[in-house]
PDB file of N, CA, C and O in Angstrom:
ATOM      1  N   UNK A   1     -61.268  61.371 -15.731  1.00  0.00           N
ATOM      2  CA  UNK A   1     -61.559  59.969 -15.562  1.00  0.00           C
ATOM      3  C   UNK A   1     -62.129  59.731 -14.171  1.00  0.00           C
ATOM      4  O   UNK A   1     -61.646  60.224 -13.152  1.00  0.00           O
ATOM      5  N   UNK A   2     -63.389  58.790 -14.217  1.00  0.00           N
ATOM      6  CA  UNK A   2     -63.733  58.660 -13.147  1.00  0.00           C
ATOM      7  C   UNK A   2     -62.556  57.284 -12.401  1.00  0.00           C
ATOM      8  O   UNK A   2     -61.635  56.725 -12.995  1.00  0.00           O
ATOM      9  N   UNK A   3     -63.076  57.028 -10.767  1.00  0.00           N
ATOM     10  CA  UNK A   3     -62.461  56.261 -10.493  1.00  0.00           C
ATOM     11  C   UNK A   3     -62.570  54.332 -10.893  1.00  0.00           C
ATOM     12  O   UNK A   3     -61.792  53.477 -10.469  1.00  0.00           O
ATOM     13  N   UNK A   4     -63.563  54.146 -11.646  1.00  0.00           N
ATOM     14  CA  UNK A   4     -63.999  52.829 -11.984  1.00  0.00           C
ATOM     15  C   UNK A   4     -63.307  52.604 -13.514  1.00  0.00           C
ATOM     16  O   UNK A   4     -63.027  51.459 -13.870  1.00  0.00           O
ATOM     17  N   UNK A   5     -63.046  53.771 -14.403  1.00  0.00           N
ATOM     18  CA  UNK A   5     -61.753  53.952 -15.307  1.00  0.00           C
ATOM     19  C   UNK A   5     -60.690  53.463 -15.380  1.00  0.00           C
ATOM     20  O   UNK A   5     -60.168  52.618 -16.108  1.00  0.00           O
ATOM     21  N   UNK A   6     -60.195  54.445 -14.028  1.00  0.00           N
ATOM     22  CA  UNK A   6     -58.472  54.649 -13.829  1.00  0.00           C
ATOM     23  C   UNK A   6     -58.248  52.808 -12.883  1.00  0.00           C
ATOM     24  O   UNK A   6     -57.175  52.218 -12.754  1.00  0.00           O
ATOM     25  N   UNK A   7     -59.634  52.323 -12.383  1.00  0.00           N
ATOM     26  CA  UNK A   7     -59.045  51.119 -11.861  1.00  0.00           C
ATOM     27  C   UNK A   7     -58.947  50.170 -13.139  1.00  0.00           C
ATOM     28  O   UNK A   7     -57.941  49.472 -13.271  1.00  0.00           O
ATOM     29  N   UNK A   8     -59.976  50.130 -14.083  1.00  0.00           N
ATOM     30  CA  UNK A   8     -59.579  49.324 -15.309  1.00  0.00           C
ATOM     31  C   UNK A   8     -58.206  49.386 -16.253  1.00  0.00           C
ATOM     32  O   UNK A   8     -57.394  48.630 -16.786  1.00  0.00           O
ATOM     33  N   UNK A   9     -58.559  51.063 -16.066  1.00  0.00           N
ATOM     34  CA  UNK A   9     -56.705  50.898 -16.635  1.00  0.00           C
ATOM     35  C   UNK A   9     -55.581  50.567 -16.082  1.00  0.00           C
ATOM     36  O   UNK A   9     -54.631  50.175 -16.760  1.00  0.00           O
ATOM     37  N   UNK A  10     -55.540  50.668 -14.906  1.00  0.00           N
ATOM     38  CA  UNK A  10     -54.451  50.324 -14.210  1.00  0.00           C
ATOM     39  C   UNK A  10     -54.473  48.601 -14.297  1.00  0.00           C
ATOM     40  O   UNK A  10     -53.451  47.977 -14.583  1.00  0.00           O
ATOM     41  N   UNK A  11     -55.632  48.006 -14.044  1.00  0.00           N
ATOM     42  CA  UNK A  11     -55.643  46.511 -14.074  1.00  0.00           C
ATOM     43  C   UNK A  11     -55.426  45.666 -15.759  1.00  0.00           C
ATOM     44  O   UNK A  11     -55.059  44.530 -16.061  1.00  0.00           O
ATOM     45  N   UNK A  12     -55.911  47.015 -16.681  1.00  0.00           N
ATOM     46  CA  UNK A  12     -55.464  46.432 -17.782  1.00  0.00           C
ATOM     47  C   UNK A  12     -53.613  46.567 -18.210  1.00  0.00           C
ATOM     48  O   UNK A  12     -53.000  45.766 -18.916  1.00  0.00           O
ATOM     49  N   UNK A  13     -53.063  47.760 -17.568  1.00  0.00           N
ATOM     50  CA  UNK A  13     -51.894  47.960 -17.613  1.00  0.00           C
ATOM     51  C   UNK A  13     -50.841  46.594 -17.059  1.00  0.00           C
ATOM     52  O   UNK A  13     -49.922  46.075 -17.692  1.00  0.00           O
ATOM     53  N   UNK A  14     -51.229  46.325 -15.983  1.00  0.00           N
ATOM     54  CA  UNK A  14     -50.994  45.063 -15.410  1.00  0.00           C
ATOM     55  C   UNK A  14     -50.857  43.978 -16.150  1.00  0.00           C
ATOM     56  O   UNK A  14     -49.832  43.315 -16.306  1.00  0.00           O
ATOM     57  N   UNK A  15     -52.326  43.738 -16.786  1.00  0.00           N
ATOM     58  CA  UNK A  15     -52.191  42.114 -17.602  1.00  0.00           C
ATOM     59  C   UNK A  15     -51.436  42.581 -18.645  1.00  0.00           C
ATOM     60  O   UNK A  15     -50.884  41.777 -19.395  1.00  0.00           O
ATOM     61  N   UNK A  16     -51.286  44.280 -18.871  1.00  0.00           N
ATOM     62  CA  UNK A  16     -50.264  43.909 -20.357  1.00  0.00           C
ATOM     63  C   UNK A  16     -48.767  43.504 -20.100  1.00  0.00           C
ATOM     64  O   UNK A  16     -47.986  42.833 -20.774  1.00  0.00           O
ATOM     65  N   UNK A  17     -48.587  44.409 -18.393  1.00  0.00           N
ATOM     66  CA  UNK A  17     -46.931  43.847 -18.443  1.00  0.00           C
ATOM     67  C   UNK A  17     -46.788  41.846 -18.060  1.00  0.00           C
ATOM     68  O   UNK A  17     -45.999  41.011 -18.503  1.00  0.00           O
ATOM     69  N   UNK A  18     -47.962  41.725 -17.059  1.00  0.00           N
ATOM     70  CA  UNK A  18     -47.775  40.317 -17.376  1.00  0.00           C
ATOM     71  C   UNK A  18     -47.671  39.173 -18.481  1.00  0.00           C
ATOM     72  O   UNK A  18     -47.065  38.111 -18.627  1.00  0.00           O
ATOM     73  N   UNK A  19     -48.726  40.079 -19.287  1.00  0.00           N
ATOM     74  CA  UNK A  19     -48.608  39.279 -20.708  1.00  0.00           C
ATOM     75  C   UNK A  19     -47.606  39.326 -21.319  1.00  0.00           C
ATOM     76  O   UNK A  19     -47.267  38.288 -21.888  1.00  0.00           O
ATOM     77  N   UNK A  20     -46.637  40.679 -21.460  1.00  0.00           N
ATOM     78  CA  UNK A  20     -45.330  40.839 -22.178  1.00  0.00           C
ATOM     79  C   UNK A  20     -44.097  39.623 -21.391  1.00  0.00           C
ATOM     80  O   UNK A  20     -43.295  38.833 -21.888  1.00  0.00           O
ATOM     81  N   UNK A  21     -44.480  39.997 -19.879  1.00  0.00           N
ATOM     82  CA  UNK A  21     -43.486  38.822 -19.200  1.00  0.00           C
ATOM     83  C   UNK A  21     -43.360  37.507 -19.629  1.00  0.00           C
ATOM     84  O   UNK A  21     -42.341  36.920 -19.993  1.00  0.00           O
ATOM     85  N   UNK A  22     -44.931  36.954 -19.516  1.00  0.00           N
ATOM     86  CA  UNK A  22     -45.257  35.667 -20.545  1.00  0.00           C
ATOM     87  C   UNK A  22     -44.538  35.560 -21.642  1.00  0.00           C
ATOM     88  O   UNK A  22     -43.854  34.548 -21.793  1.00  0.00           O
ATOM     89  N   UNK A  23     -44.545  36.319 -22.370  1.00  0.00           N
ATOM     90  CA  UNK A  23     -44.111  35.997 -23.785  1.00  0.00           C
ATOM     91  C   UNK A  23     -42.698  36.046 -23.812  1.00  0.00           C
ATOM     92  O   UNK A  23     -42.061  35.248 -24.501  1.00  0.00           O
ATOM     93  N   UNK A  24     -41.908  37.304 -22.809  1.00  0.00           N
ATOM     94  CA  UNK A  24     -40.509  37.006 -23.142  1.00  0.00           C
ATOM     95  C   UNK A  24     -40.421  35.872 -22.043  1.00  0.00           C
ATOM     96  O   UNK A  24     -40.618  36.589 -21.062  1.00  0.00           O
ATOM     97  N   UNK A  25     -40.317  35.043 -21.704  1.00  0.00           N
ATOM     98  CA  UNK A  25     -39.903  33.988 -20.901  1.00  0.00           C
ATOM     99  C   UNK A  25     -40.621  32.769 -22.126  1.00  0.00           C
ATOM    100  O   UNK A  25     -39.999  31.711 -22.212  1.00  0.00           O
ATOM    101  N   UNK A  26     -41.769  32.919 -22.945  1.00  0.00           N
ATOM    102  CA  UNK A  26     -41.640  31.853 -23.371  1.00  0.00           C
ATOM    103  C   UNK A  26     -40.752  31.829 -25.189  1.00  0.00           C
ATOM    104  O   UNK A  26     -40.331  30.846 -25.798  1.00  0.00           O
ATOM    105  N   UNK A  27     -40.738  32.965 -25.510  1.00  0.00           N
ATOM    106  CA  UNK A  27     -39.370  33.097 -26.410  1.00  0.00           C
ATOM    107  C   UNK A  27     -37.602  32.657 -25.743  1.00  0.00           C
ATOM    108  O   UNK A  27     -36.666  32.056 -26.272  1.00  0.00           O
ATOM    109  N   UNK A  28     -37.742  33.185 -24.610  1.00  0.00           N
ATOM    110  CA  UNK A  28     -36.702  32.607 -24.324  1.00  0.00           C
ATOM    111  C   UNK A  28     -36.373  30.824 -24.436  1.00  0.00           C
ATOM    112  O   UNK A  28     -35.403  30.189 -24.847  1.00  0.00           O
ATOM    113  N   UNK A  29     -37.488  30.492 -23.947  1.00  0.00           N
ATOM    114  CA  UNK A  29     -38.107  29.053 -24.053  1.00  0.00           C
ATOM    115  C   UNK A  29     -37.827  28.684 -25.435  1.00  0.00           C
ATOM    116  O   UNK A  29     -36.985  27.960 -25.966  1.00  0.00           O
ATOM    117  N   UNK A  30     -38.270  29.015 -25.628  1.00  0.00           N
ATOM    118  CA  UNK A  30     -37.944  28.415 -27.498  1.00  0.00           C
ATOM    119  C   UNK A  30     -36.694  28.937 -28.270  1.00  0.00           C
ATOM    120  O   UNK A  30     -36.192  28.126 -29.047  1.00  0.00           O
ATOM    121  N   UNK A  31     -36.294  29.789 -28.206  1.00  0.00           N
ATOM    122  CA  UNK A  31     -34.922  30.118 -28.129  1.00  0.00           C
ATOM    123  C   UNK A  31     -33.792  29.295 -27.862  1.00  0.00           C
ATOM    124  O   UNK A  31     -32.777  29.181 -28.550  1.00  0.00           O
ATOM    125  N   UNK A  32     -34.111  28.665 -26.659  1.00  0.00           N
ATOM    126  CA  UNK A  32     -33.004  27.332 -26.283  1.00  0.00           C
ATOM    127  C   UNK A  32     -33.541  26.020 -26.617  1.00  0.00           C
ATOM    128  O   UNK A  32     -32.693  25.131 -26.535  1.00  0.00           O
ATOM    129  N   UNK A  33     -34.660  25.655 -26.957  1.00  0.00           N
ATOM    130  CA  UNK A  33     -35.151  24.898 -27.604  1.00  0.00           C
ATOM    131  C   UNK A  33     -34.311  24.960 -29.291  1.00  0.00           C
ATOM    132  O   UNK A  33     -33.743  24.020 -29.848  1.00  0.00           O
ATOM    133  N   UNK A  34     -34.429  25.963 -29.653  1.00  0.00           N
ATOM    134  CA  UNK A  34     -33.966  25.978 -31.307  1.00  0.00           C
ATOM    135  C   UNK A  34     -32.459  25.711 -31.084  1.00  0.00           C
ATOM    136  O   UNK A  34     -31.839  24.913 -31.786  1.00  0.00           O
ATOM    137  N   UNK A  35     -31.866  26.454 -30.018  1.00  0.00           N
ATOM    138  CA  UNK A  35     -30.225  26.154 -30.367  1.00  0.00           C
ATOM    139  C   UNK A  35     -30.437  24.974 -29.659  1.00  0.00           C
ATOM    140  O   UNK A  35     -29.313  24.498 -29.816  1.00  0.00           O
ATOM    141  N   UNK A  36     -31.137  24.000 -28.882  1.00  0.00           N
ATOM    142  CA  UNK A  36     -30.461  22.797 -28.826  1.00  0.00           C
ATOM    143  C   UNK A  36     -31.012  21.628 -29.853  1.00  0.00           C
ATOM    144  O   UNK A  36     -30.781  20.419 -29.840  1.00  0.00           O
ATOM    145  N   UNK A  37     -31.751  22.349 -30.669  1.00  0.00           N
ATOM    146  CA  UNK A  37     -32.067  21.345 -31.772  1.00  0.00           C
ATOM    147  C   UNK A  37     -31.392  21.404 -32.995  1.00  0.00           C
ATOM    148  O   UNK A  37     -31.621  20.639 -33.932  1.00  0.00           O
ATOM    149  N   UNK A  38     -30.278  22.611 -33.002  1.00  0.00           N
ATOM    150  CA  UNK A  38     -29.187  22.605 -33.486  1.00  0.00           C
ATOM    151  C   UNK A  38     -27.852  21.897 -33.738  1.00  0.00           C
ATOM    152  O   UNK A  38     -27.231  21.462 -34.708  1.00  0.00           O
ATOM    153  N   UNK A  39     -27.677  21.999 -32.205  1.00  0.00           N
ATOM    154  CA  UNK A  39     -27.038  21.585 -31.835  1.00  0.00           C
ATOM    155  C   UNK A  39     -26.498  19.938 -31.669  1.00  0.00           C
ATOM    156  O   UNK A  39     -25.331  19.546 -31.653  1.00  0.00           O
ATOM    157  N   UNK A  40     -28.149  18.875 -31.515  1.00  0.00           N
ATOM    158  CA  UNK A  40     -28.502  17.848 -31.927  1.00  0.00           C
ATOM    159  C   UNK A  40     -28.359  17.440 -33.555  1.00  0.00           C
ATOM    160  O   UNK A  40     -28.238  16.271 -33.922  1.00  0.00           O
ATOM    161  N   UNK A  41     -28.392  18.530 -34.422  1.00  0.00           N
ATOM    162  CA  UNK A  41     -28.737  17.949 -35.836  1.00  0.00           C
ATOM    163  C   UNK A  41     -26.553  18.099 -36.425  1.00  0.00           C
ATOM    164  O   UNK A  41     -25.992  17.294 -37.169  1.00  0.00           O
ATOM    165  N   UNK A  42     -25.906  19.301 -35.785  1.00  0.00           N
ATOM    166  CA  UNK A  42     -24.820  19.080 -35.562  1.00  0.00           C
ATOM    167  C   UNK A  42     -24.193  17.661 -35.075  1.00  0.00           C
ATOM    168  O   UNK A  42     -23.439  17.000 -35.789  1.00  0.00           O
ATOM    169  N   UNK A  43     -24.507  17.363 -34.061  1.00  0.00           N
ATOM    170  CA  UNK A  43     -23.967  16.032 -33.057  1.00  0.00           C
ATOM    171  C   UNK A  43     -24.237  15.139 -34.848  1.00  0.00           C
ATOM    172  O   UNK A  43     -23.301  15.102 -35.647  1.00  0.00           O
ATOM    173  N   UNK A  44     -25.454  14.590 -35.143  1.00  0.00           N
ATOM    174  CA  UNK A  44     -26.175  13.620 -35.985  1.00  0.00           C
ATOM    175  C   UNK A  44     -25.164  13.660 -36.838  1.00  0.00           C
ATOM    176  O   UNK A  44     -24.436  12.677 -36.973  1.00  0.00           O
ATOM    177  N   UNK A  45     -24.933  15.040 -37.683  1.00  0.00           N
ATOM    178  CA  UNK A  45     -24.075  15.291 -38.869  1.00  0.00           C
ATOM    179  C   UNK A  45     -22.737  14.237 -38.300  1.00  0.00           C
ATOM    180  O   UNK A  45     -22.548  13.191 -38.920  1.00  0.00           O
ATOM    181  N   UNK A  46     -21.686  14.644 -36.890  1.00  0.00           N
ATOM    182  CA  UNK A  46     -21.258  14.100 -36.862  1.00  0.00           C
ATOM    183  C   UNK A  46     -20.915  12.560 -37.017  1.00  0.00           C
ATOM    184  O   UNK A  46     -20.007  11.975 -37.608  1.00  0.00           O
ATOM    185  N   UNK A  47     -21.643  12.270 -36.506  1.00  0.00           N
ATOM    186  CA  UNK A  47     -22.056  10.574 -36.234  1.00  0.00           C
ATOM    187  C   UNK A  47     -22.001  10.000 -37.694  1.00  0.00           C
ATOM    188  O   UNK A  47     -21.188   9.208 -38.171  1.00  0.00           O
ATOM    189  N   UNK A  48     -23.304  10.738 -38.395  1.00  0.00           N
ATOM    190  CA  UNK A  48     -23.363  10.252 -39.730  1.00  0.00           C
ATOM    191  C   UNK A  48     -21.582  10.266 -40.513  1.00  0.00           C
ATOM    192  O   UNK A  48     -21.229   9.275 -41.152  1.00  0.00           O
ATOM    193  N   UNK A  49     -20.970  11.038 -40.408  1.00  0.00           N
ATOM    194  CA  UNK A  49     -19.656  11.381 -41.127  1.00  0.00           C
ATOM    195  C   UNK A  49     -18.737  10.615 -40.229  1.00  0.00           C
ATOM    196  O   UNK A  49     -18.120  10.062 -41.139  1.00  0.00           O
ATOM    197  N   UNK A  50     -18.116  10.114 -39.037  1.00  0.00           N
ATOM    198  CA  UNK A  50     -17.972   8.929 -37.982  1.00  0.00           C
ATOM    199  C   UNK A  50     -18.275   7.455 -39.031  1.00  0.00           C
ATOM    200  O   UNK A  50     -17.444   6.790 -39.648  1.00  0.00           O
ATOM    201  N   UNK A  51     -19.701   7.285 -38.945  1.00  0.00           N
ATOM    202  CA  UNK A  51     -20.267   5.921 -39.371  1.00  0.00           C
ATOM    203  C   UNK A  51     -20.033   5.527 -40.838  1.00  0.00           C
ATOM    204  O   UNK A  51     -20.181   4.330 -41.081  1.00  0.00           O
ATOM    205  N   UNK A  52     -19.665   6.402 -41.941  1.00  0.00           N
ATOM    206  CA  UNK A  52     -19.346   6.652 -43.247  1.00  0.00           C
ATOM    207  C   UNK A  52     -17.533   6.072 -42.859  1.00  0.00           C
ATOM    208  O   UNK A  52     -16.937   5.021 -43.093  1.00  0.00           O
ATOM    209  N   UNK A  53     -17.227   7.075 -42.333  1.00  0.00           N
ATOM    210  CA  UNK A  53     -15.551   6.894 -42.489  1.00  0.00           C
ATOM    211  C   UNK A  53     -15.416   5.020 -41.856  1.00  0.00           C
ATOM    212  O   UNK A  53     -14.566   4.248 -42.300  1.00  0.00           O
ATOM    213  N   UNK A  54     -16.533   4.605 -40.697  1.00  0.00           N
ATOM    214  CA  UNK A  54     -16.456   2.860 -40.662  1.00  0.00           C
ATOM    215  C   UNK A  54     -15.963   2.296 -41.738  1.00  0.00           C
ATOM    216  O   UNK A  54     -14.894   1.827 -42.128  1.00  0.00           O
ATOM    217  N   UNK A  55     -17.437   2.531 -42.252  1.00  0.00           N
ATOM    218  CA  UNK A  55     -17.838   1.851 -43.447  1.00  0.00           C
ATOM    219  C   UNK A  55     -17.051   1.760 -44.232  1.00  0.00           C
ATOM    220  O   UNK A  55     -17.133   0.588 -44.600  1.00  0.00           O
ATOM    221  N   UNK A  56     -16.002   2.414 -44.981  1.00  0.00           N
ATOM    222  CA  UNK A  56     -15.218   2.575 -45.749  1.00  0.00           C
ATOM    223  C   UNK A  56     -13.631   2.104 -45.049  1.00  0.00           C
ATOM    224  O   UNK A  56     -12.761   1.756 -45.846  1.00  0.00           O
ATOM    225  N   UNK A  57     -13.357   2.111 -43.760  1.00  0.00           N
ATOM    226  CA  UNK A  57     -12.432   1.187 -43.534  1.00  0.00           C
ATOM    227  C   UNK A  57     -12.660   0.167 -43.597  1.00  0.00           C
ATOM    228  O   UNK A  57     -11.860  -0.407 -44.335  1.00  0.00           O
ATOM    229  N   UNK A  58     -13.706  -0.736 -43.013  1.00  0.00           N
ATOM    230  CA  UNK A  58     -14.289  -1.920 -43.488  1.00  0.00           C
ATOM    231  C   UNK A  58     -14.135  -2.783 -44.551  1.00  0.00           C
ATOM    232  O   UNK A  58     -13.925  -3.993 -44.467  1.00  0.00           O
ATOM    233  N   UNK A  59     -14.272  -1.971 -45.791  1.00  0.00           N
ATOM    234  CA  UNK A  59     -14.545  -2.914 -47.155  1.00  0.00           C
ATOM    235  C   UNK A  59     -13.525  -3.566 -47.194  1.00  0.00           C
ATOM    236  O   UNK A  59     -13.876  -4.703 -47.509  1.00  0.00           O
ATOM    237  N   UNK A  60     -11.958  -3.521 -47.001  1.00  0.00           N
ATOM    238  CA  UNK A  60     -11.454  -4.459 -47.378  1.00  0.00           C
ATOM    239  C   UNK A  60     -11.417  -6.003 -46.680  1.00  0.00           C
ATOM    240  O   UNK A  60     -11.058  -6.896 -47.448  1.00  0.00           O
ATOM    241  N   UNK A  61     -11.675  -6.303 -45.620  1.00  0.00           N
ATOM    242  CA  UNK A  61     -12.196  -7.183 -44.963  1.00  0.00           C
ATOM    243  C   UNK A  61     -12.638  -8.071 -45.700  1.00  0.00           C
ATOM    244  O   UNK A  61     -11.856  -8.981 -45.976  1.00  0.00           O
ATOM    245  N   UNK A  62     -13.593  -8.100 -46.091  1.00  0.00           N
ATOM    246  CA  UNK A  62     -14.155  -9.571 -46.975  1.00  0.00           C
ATOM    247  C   UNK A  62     -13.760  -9.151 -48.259  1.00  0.00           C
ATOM    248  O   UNK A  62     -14.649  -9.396 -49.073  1.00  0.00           O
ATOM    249  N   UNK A  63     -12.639  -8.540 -48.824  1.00  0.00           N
ATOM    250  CA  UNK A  63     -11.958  -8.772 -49.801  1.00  0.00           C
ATOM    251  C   UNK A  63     -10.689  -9.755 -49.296  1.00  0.00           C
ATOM    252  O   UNK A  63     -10.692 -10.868 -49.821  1.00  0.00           O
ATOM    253  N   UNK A  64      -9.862  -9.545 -48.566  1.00  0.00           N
ATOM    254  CA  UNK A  64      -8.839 -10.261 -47.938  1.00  0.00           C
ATOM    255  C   UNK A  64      -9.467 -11.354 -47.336  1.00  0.00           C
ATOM    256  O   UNK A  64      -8.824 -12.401 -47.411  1.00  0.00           O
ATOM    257  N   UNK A  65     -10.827 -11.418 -46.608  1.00  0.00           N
ATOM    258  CA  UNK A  65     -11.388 -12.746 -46.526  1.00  0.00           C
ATOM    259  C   UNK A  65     -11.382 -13.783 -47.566  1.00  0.00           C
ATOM    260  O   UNK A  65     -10.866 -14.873 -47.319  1.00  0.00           O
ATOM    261  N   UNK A  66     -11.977 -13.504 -48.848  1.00  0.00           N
ATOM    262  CA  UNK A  66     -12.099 -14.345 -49.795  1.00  0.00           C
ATOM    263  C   UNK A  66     -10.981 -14.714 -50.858  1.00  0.00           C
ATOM    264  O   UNK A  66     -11.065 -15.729 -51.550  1.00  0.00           O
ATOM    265  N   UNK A  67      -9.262 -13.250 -50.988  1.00  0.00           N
ATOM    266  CA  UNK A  67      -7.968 -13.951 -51.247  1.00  0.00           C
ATOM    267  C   UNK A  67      -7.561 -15.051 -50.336  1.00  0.00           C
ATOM    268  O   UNK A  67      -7.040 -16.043 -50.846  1.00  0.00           O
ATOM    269  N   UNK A  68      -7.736 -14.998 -49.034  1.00  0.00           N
ATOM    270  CA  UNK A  68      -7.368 -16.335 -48.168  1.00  0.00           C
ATOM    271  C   UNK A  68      -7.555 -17.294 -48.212  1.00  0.00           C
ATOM    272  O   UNK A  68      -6.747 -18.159 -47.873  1.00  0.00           O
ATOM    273  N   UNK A  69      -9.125 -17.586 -48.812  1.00  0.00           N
ATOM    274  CA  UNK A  69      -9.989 -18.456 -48.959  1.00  0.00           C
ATOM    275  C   UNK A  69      -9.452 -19.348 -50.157  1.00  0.00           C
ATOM    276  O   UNK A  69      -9.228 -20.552 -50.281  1.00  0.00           O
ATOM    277  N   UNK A  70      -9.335 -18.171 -51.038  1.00  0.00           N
ATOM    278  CA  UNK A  70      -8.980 -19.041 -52.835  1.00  0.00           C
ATOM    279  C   UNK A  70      -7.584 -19.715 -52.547  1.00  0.00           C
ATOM    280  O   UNK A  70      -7.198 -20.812 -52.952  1.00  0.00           O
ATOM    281  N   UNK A  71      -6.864 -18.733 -51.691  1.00  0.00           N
ATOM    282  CA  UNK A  71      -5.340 -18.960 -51.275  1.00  0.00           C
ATOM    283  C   UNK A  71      -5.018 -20.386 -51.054  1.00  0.00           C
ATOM    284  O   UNK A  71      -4.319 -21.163 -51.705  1.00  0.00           O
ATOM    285  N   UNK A  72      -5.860 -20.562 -49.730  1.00  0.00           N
ATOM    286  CA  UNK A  72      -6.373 -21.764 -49.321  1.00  0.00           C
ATOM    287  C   UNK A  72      -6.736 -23.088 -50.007  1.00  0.00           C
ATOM    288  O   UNK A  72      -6.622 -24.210 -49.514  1.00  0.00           O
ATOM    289  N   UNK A  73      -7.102 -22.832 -50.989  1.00  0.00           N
ATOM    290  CA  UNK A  73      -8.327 -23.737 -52.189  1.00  0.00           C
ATOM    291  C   UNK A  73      -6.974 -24.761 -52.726  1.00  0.00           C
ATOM    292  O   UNK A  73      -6.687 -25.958 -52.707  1.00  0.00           O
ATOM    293  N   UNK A  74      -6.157 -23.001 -53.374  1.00  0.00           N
ATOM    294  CA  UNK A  74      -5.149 -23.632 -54.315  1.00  0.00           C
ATOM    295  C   UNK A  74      -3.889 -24.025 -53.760  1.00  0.00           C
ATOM    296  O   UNK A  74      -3.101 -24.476 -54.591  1.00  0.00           O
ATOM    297  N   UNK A  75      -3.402 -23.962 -52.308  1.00  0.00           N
ATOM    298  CA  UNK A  75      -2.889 -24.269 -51.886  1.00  0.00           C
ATOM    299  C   UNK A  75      -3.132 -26.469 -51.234  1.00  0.00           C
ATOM    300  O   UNK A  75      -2.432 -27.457 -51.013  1.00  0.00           O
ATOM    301  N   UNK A  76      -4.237 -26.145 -51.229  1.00  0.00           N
ATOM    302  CA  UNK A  76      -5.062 -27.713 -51.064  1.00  0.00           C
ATOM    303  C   UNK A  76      -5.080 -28.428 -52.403  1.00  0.00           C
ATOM    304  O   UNK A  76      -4.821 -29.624 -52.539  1.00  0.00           O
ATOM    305  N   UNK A  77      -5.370 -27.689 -53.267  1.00  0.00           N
ATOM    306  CA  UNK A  77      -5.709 -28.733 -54.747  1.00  0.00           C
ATOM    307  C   UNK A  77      -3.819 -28.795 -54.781  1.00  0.00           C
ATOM    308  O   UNK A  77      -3.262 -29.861 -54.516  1.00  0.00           O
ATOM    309  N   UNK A  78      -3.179 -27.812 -55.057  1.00  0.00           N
ATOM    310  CA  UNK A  78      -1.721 -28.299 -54.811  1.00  0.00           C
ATOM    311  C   UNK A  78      -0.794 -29.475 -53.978  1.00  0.00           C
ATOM    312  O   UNK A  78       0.249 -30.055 -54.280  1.00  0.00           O
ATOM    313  N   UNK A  79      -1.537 -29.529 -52.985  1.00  0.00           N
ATOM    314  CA  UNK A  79      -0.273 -30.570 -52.352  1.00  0.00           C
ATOM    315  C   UNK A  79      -1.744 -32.068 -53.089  1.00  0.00           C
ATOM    316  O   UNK A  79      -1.231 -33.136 -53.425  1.00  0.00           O
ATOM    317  N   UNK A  80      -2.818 -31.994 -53.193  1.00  0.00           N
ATOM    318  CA  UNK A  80      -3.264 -33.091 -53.612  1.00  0.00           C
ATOM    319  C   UNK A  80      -2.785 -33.785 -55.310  1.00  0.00           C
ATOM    320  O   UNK A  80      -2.687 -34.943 -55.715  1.00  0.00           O
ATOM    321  N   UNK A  81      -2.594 -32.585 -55.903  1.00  0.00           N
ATOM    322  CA  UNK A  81      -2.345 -32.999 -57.282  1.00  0.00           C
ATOM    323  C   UNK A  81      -0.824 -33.739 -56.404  1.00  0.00           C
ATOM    324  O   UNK A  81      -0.693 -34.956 -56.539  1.00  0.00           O
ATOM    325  N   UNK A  82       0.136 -33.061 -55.642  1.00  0.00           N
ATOM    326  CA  UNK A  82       1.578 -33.639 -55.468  1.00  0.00           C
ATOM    327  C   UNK A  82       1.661 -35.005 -55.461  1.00  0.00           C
ATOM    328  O   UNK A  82       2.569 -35.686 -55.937  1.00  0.00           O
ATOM    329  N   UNK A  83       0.357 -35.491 -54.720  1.00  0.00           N
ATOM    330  CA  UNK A  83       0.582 -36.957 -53.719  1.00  0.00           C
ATOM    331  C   UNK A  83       0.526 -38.281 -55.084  1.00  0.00           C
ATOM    332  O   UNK A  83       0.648 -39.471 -54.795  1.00  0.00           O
TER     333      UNK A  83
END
């Protein structure tokens, strides 16, 4: 090999380890990208299963709202029929 060769190879040897560097640093990159978009769709799951269990303590609320109400009604038409 002449010397205008061995300098190309050596300079191509170069961009290959730089290029390999590139790439593992940007896998790594995405790597923690994926587990924290995991990790986010985890959190969500939670929340969603949180906001469900609300919801379902909730309902009786405006059921006991509207026994009070009638409660109320017939407790009023009662003392009026009394008078």
């Amino acid at each position: 090999m002449t010397t205008p060769e061995v300098s190309v190879a050596l300079e191509l040897e170069r961009l290959r380890g730089t290029c390999e560097t590139g790439f593992t640093r940007v896998d790594g990159q995405l790597a923690l990208l994926v587990q924290r978009g995991d990790q986010t769709d985890k959190d969500i799951a939670e929340l969603k299963a949180e906001v469900e269990a609300l919801k379902r303590a909730r309902w009786p609320l405006p059921s006991i709202a509207a026994v009070v109400s009638v409660s109320a009604l017939a407790v009023t038409l009662w003392q009026a029929a009394g008078r």
